[in-house]
N, C-alpha and C positions, 0 to 999 in steps of 0.2 A: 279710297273706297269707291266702287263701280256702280253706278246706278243701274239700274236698270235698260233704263230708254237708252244709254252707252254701252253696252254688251252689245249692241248691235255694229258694228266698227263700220258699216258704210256711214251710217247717221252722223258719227262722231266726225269721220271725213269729212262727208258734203259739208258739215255744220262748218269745219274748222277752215276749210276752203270759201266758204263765205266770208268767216270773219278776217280772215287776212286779205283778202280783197275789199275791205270794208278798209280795213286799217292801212291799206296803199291808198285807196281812195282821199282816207283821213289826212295822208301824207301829199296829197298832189292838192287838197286843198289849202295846207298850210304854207306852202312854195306859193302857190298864185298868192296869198296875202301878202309873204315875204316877196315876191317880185312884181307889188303894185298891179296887178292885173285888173281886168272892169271886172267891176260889181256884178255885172249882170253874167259876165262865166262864171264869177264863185259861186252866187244864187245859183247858175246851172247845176254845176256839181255839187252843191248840198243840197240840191233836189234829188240828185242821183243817189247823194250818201245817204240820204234820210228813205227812200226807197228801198232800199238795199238794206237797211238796219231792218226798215219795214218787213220786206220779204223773209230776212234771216229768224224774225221774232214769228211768223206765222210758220214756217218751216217747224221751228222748234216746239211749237203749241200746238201743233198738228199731232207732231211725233210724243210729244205729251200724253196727249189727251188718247191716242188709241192706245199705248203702252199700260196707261191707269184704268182706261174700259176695258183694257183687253185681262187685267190679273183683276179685277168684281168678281170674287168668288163669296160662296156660301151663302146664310139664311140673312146676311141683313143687307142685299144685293140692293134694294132701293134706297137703302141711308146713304150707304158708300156713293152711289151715283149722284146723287142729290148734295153730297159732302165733293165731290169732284165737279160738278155743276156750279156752284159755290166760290169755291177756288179760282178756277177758271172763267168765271166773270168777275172775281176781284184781280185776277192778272190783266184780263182784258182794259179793264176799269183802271188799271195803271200805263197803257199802252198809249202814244199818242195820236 
């Protein structure tokens, strides 16, 4: 089943283009543990990977949040927003 904020097929690209770039990253950090590498490259690059999750999560909540303000139709328009306001500070509130 097609969500909505995925009907749009660049979103679901750039999105997925992220995350496989995320998951190479994942992968070049697990090689430098496996090949004793310093501490202080790995902290490098899981500064990079934890940015990049970072960016990918605000990407995604971006595309969110105008997909769900954008279909607020009819007479209970300030519940539904205040009910998506809601949401989206318990998402945030789960973010690191």
């Amino acid at each position: 089943m097609k969500t909505m904020l995925f009907e749009n097929e660049n979103i679901r690209q750039d999105l997925l283009k992220r995350m496989r770039r995320i998951e190479g990253q994942t992968r070049g950090v697990q090689s430098m543990i496996e090949n004793d590498r310093e501490c202080s490259e790995i902290l490098q690059q899981l500064t990079a990977l934890r940015s990049a999750v970072q960016s990918a999560s605000l990407f995604l909540l971006k595309q969110y949040a105008a997909a769900c303000i954008g279909n607020i139709e009819g007479e209970n328009n300030e519940q539904k927003r205040e009910e998506l306001l809601e949401n989206l500070i318990t998402l945030l509130g789960k973010a690191p």
